[in-house]
C-alpha positions in Angstrom: 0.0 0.0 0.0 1.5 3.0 -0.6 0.3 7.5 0.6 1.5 10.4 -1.1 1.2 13.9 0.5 2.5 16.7 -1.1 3.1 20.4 0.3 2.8 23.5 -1.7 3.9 27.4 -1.2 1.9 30.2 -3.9 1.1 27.1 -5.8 4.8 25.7 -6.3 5.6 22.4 -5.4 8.4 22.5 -1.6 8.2 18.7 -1.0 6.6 15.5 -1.5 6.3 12.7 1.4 5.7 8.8 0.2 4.6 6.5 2.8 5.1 2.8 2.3 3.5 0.4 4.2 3.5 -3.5 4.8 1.1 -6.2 3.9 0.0 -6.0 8.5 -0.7 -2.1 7.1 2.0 -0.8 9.5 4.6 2.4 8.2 7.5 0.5 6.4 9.2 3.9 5.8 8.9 7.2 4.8 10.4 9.4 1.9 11.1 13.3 1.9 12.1 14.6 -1.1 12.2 17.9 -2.5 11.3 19.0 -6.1 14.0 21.1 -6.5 16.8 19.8 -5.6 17.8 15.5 -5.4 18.1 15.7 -1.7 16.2 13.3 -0.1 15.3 12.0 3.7 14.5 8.4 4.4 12.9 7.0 7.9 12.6 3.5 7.9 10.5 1.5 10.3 10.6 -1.6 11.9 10.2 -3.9 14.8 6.6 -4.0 15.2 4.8 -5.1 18.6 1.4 -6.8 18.5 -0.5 -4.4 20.1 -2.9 -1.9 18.8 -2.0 1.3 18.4 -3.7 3.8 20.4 -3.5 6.9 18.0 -4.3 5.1 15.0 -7.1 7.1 13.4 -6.6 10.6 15.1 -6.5 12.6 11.7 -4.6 15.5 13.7 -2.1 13.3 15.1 -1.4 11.2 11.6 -0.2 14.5 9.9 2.4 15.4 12.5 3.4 11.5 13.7 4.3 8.8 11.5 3.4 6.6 13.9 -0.3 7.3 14.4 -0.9 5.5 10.3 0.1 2.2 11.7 -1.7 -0.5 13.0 0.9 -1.9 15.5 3.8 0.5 17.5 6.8 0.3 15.8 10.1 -0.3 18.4 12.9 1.2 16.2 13.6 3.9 13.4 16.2 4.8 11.3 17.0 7.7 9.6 18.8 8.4 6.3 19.5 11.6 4.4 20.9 11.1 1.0 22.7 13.8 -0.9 22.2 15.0 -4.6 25.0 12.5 -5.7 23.4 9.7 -3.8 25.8 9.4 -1.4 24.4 8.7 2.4 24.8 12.1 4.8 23.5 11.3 8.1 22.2 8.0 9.6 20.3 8.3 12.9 18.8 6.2 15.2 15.9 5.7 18.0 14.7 3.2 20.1 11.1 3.0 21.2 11.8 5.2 24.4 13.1 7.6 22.0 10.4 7.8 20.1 8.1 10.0 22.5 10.1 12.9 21.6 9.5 12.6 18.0 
């Protein structure tokens, strides 16, 4: 399955987000990119739990939080940034504790 959401300033095109998701319908990752330039920001996702999650379906809460489009809480995320020649920038890291802050 598979979301696009794209933002716009005075009708011009400043970014485009693709979310990816898994056959349980939980976030696999997430793509930032940007029209004008080949800069792009990748979270990936992983490590589901079995239970619910609680802010699944809170339409405020899924356009700030990644985490509220999944069905399950995920326990770990990576991050990526990947410059104009492709070439990997930054790599971060959390842990579910982490994630509260996010």
């Amino acid at each position: 399955m598979l979301k696009g959401e794209y933002s716009y300033v005075d009708e011009q095109l400043k970014s485009q987000k693709t979310f990816y998701f898994n056959s349980a319908k939980n976030l696999d990752s997430l793509v930032v990119s940007y029209p004008n330039s080949a800069f792009k920001a990748v979270q990936i996702f992983r490590d589901y739990d079995t239970k619910p999650n609680k802010i699944k379906g809170f339409m405020v809460l899924e356009e700030f939080l990644p985490r509220a489009l999944s069905t399950n809480n995920y326990l770990r995320k990576n991050t990526v940034s990947i410059s104009e020649t492709g070439e990997r920038v930054q790599t971060g890291r959390a842990t579910c504790a982490e994630q509260l802050f996010y």
